[in-house]
N, CA, C and O atoms as a Tinker XYZ file with bonds, in Angstrom:
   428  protein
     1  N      0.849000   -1.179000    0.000000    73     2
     2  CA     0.000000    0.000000    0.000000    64     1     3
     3  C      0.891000    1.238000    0.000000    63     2     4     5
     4  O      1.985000    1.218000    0.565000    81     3
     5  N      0.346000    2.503000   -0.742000    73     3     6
     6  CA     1.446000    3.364000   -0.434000    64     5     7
     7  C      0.504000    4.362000    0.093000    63     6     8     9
     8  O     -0.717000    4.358000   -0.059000    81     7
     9  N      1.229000    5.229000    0.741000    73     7    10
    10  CA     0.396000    6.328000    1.832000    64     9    11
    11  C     -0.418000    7.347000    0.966000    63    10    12    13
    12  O     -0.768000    8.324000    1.628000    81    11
    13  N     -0.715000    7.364000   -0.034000    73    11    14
    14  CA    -2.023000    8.581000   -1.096000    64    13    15
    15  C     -3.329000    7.295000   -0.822000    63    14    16    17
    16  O     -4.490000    7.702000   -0.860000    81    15
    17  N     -3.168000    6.290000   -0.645000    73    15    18
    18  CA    -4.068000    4.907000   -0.435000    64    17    19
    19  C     -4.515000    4.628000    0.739000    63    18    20    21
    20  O     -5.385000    3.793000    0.988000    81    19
    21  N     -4.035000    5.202000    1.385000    73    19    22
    22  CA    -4.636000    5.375000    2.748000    64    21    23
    23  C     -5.643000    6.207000    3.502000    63    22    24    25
    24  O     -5.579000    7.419000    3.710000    81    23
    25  N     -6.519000    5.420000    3.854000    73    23    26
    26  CA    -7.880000    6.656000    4.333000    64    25    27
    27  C     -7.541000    6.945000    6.107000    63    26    28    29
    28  O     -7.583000    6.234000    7.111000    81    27
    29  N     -7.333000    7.809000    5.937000    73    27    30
    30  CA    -7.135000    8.795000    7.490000    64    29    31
    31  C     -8.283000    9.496000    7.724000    63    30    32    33
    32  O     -8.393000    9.888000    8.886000    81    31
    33  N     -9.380000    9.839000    6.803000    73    31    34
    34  CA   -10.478000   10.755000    7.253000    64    33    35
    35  C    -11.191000   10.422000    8.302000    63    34    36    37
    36  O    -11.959000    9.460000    8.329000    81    35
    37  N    -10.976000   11.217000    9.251000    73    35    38
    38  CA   -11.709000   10.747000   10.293000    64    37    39
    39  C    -11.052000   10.083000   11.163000    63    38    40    41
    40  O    -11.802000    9.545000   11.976000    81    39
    41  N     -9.894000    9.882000   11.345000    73    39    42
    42  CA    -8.309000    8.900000   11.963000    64    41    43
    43  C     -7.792000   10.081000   12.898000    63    42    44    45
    44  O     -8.144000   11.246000   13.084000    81    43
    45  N     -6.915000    9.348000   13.342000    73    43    46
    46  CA    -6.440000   10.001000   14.339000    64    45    47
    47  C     -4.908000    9.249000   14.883000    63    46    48    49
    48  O     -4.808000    8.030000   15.027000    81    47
    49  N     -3.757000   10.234000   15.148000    73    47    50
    50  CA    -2.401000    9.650000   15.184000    64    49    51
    51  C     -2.702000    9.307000   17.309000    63    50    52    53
    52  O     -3.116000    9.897000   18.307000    81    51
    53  N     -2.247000    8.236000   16.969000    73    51    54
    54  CA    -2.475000    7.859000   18.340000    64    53    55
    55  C     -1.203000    7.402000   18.625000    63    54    56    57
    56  O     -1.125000    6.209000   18.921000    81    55
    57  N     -0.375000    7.933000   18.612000    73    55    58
    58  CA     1.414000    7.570000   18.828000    64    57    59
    59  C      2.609000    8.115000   17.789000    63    58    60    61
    60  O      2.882000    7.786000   16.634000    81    59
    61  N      3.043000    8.830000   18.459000    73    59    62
    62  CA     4.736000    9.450000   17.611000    64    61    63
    63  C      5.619000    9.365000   18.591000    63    62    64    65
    64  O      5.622000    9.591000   19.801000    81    63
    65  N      6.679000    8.831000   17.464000    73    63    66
    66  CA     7.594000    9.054000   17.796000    64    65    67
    67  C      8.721000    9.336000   16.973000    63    66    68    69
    68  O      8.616000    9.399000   15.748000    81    67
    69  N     10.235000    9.580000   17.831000    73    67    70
    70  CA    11.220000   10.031000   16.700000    64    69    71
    71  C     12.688000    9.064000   17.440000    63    70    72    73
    72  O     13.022000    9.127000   18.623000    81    71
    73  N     13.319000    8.280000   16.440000    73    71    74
    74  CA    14.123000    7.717000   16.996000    64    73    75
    75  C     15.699000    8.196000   15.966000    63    74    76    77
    76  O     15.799000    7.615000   14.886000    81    75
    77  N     16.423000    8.848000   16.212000    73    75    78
    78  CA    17.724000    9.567000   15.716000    64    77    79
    79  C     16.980000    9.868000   13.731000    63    78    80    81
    80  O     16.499000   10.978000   13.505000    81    79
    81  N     16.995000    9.147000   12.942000    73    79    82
    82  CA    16.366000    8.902000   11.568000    64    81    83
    83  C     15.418000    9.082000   11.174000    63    82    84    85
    84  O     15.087000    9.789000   10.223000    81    83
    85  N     14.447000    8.065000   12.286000    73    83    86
    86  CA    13.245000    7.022000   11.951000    64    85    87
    87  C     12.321000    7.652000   13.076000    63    86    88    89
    88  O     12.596000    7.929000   14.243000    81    87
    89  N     11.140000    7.793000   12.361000    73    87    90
    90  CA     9.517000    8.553000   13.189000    64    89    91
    91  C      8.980000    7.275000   12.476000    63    90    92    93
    92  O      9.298000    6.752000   11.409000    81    91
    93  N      7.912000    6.897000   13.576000    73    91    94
    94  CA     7.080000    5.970000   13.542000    64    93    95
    95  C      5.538000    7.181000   13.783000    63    94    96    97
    96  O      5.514000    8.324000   14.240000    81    95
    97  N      4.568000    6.418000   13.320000    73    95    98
    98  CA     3.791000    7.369000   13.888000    64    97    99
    99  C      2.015000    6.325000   13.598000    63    98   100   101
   100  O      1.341000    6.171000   12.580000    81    99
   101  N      1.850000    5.879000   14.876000    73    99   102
   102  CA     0.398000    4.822000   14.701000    64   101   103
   103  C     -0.366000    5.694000   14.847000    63   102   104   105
   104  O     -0.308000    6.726000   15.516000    81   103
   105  N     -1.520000    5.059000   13.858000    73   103   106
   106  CA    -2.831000    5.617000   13.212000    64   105   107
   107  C     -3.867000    4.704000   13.552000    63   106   108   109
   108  O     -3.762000    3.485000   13.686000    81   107
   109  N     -5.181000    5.631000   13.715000    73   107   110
   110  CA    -6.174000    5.014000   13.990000    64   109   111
   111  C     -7.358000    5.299000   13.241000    63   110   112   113
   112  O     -7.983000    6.332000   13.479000    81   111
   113  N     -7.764000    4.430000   12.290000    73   111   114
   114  CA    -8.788000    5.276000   11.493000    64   113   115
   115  C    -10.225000    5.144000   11.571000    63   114   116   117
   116  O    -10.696000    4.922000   12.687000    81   115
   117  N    -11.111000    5.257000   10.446000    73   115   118
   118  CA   -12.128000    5.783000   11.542000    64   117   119
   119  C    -13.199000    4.118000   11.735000    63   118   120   121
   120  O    -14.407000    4.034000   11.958000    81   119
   121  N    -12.207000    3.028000   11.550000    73   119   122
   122  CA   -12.527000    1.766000   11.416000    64   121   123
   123  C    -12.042000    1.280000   12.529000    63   122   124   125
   124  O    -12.253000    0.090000   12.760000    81   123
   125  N    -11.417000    1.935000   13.311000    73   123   126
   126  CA   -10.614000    1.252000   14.154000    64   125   127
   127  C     -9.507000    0.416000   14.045000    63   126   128   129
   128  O     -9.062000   -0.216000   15.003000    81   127
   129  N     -8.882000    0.374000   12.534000    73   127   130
   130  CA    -8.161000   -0.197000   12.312000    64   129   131
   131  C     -6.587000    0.772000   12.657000    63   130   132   133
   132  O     -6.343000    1.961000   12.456000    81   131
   133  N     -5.825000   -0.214000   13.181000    73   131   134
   134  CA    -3.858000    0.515000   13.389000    64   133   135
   135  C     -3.730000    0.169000   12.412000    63   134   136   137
   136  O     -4.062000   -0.847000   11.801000    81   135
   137  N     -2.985000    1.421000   12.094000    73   135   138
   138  CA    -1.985000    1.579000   11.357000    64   137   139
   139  C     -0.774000    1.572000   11.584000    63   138   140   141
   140  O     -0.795000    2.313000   12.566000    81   139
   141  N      0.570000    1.247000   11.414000    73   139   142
   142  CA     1.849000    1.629000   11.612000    64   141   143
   143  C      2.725000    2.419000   10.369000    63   142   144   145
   144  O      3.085000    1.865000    9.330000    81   143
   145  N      2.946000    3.669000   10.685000    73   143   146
   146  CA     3.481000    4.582000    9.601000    64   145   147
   147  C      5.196000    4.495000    9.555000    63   146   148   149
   148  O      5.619000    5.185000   10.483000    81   147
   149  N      6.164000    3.961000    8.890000    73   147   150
   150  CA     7.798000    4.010000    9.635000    64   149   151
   151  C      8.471000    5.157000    8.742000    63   150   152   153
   152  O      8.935000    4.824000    7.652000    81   151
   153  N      8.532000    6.260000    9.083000    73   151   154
   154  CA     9.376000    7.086000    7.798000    64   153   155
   155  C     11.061000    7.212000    8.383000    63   154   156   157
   156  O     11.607000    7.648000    9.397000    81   155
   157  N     11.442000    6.637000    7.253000    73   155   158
   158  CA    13.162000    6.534000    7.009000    64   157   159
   159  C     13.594000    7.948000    6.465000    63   158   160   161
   160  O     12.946000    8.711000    5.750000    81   159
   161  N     15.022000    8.119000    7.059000    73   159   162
   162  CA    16.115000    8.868000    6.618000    64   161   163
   163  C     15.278000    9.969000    7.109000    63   162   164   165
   164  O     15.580000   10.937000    6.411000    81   163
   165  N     14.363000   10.317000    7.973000    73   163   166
   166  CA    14.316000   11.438000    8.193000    64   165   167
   167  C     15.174000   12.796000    8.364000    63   166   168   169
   168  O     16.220000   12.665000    8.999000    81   167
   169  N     14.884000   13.989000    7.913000    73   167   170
   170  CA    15.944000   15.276000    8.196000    64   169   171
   171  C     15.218000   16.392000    8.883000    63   170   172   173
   172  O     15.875000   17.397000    9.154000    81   171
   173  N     13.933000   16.348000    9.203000    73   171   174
   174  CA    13.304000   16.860000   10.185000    64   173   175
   175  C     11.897000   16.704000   10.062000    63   174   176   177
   176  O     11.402000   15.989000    9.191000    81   175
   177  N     10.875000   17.683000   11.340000    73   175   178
   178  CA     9.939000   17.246000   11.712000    64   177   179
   179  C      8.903000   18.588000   12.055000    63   178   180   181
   180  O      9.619000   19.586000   12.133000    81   179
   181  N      8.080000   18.786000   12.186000    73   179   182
   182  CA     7.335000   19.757000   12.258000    64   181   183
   183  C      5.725000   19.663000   12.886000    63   182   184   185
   184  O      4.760000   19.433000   12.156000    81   183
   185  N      5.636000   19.847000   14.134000    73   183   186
   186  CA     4.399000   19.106000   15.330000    64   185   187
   187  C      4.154000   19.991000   15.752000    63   186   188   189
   188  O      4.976000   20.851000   16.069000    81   187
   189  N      2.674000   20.090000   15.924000    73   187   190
   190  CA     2.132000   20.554000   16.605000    64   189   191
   191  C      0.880000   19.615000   17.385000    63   190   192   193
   192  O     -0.175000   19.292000   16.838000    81   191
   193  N      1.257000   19.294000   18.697000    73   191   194
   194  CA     0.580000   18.677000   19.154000    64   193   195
   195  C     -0.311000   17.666000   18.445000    63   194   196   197
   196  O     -1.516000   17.913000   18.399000    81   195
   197  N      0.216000   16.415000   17.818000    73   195   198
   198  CA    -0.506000   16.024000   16.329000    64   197   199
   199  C     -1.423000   14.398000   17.271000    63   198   200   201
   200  O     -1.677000   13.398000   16.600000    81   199
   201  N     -1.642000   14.435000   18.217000    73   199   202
   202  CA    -1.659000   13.533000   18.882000    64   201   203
   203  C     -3.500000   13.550000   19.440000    63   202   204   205
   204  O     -4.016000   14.345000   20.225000    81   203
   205  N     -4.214000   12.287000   18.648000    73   203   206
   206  CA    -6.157000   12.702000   18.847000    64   205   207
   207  C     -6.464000   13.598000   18.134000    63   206   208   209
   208  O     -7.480000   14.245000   18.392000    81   207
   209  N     -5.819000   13.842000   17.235000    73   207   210
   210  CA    -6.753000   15.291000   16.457000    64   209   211
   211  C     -6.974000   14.601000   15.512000    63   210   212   213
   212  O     -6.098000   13.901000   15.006000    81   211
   213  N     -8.594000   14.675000   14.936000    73   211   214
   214  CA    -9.215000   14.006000   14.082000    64   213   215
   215  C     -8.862000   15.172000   12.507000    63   214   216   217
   216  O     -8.981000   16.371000   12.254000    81   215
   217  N     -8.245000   13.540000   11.560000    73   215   218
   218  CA    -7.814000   13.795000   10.398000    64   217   219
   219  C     -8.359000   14.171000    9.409000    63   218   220   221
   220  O     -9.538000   13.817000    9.419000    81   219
   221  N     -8.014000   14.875000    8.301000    73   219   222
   222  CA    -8.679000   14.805000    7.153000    64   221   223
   223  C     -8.049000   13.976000    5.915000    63   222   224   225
   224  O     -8.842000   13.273000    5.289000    81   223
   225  N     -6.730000   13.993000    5.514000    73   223   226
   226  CA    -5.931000   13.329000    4.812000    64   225   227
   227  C     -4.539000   13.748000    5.134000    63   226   228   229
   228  O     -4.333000   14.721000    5.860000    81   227
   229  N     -3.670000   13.108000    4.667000    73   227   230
   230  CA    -1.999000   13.359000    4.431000    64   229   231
   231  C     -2.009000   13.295000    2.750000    63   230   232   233
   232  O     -2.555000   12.679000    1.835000    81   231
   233  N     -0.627000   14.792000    3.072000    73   231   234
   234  CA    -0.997000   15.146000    1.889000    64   233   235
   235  C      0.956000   14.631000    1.513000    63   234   236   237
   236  O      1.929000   14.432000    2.241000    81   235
   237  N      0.760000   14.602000    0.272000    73   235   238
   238  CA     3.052000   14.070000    0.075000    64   237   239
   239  C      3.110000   15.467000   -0.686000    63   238   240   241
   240  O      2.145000   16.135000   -1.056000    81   239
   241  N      4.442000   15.751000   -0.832000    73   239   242
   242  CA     4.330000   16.789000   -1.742000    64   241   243
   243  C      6.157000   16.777000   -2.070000    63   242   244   245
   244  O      6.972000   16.200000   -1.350000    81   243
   245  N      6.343000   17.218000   -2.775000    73   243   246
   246  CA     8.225000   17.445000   -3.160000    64   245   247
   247  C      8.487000   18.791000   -3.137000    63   246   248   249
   248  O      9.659000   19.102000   -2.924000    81   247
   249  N      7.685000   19.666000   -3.305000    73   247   250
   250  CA     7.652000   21.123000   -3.323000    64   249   251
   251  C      6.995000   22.343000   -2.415000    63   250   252   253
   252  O      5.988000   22.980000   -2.722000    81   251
   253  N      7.742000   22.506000   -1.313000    73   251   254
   254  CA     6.900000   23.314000   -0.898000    64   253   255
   255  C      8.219000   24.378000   -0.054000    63   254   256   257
   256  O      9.349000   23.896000    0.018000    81   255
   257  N      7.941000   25.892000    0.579000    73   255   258
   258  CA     8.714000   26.399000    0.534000    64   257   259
   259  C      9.815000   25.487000    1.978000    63   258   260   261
   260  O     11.022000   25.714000    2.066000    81   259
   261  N      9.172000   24.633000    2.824000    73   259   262
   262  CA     9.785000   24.051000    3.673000    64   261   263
   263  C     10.598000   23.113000    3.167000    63   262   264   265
   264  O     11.612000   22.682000    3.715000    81   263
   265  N     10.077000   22.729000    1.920000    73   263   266
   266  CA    11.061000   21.482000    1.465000    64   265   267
   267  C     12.200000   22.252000    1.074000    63   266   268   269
   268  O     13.303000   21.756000    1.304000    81   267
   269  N     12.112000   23.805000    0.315000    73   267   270
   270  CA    13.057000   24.213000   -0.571000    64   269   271
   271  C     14.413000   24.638000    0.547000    63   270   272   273
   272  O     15.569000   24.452000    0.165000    81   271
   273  N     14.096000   25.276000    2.080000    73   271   274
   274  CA    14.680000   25.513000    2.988000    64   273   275
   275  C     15.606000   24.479000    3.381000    63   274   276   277
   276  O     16.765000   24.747000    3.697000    81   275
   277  N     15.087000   23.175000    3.372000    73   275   278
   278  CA    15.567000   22.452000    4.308000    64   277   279
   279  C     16.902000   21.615000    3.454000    63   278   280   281
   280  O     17.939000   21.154000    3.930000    81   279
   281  N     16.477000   21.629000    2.210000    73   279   282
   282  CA    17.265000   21.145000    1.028000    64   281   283
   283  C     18.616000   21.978000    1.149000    63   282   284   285
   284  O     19.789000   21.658000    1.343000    81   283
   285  N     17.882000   23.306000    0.931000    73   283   286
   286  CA    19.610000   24.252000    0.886000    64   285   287
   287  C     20.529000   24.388000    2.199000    63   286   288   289
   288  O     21.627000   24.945000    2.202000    81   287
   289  N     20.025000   23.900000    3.115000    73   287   290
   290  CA    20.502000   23.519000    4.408000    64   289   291
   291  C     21.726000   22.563000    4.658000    63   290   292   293
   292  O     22.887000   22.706000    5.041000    81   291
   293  N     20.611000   21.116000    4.110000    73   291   294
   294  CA    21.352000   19.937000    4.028000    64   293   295
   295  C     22.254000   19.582000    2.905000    63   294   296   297
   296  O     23.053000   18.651000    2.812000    81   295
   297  N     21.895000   20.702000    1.921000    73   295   298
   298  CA    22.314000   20.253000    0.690000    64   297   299
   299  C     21.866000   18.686000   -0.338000    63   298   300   301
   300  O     22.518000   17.982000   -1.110000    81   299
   301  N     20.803000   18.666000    0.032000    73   299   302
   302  CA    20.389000   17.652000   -0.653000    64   301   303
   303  C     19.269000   18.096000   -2.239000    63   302   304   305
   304  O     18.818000   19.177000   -2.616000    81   303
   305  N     19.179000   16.979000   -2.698000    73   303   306
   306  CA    18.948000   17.238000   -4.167000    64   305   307
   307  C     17.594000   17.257000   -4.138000    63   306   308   309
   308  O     17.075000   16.800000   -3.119000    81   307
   309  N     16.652000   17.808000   -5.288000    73   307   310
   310  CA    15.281000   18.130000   -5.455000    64   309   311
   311  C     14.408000   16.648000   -4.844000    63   310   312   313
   312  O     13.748000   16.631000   -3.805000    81   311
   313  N     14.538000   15.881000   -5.453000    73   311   314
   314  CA    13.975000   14.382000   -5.495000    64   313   315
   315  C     14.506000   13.433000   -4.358000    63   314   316   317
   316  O     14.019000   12.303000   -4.371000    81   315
   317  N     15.363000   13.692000   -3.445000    73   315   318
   318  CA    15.771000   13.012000   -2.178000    64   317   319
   319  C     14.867000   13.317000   -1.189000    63   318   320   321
   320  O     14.723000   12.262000   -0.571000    81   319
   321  N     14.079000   14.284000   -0.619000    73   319   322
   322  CA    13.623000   14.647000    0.179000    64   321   323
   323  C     12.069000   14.883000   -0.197000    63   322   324   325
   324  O     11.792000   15.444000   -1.257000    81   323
   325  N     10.923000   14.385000    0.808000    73   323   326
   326  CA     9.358000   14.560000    0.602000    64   325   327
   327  C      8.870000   14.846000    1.477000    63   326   328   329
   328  O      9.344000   14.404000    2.523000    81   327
   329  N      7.902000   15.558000    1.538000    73   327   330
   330  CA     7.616000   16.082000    2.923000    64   329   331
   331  C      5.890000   15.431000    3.074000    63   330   332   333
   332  O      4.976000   15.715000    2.300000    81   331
   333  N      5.824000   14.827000    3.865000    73   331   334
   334  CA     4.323000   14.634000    4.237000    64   333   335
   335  C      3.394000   14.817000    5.846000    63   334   336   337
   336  O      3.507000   14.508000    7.033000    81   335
   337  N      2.481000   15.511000    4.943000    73   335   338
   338  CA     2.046000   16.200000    6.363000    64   337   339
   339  C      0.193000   15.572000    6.544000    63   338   340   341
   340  O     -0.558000   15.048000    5.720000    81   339
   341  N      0.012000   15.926000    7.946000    73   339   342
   342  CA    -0.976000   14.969000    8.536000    64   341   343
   343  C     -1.823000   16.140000    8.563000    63   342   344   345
   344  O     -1.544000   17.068000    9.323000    81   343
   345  N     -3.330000   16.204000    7.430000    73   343   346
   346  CA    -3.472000   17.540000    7.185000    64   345   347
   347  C     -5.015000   17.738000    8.781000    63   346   348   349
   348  O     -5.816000   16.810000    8.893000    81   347
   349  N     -5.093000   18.597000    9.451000    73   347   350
   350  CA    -6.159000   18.173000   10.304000    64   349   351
   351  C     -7.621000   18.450000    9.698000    63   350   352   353
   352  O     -7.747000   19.185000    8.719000    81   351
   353  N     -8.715000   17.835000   10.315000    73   351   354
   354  CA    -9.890000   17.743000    9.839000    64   353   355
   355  C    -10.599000   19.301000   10.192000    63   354   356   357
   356  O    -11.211000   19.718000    9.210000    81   355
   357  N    -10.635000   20.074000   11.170000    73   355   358
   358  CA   -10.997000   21.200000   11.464000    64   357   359
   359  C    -10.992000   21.963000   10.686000    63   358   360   361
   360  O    -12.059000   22.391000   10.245000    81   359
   361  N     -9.863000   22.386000   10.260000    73   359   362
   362  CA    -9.356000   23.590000    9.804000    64   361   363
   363  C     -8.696000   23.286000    8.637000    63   362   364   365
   364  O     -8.685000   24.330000    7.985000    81   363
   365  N     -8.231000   22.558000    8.125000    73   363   366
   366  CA    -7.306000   22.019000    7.090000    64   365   367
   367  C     -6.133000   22.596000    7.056000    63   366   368   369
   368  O     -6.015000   23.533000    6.267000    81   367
   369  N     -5.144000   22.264000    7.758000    73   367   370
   370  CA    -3.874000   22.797000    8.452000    64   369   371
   371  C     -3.216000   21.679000    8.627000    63   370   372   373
   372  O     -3.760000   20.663000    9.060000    81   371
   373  N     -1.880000   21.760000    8.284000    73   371   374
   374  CA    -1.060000   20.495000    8.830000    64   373   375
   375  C     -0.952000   20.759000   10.441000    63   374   376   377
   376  O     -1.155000   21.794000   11.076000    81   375
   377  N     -0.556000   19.439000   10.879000    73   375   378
   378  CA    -0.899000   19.276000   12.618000    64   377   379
   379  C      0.903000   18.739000   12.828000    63   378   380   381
   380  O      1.757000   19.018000   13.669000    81   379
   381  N      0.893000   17.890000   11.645000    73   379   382
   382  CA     2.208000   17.317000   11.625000    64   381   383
   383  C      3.120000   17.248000   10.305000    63   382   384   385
   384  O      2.635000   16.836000    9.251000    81   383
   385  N      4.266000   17.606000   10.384000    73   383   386
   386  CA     4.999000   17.072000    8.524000    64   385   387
   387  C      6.221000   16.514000    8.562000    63   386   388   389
   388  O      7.106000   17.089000    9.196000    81   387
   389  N      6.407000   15.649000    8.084000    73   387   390
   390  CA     7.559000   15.086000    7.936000    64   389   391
   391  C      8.279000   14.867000    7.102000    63   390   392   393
   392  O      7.769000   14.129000    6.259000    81   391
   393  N      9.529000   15.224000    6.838000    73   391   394
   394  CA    10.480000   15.115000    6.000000    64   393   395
   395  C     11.698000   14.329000    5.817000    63   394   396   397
   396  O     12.828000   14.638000    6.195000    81   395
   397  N     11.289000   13.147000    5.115000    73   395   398
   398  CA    12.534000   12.028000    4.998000    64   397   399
   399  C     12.562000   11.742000    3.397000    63   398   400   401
   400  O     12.321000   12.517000    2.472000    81   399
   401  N     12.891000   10.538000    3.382000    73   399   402
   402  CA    12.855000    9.978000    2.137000    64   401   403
   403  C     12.002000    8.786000    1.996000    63   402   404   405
   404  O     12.070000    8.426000    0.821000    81   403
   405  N     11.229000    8.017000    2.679000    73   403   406
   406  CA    10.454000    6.892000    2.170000    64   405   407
   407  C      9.417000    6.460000    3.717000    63   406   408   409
   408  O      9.688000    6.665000    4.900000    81   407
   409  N      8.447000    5.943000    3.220000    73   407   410
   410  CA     7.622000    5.379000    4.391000    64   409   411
   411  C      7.203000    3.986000    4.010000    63   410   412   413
   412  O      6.813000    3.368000    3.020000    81   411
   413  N      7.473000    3.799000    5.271000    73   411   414
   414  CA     6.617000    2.319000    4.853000    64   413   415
   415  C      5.307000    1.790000    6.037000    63   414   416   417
   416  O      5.380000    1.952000    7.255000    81   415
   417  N      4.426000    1.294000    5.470000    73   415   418
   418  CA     3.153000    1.442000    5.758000    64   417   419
   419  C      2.907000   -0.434000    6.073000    63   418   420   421
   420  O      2.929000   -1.431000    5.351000    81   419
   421  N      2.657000   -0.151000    7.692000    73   419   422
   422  CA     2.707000   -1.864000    8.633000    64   421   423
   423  C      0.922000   -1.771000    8.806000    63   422   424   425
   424  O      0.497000   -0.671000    9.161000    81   423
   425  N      0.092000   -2.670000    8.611000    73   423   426
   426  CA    -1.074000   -2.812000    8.965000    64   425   427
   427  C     -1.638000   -3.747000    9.742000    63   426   428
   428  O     -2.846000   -3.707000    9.979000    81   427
């Protein structure tokens, strides 16, 4: 499964974490089904209290002015780095975003 395939509406992150790389981040959707989210090579992170707040979708994106910042930082190349953010259901605002290179999706 890859994470645009995933229904979060109505979900809710019921666990983050960040381990040196690697953010895990379990999901609960509106089935009650866990999710386990693992994003690799992380290079940073961006929270706001992302923890029970009912979802609307995650959005991926390669372009945005946070991606362009963080690139000229690290020096990394256009296509190494993706940023995906946990968009909230309220307001339509990211709650959470993350920026690595790959996720992989445990069910």
């Amino acid at each position: 499964m890859i994470i645009s395939e995933l229904n979060v509406s109505d979900g809710q992150i019921i666990e983050f974490t960040i381990a040196t790389d690697v953010a895990t981040i379990v999901l609960k959707d509106w089935k009650d089904q866990v999710h386990k989210l693992v994003f690799n090579n992380i290079v940073g992170v961006e929270a706001y209290s992302p923890e029970f707040v009912d979802l609307c979708h995650i959005k991926e994106t390669t372009d945005s002015e946070q991606l362009r910042k963080l690139r000229s930082i690290i020096e990394a190349e256009e296509d190494e780095i993706i940023e995906y953010s946990f968009i909230a259901a309220w307001n339509d605002l990211p709650i959470l975003s993350i920026f690595g290179e790959s996720v992989e999706i445990k069910s």
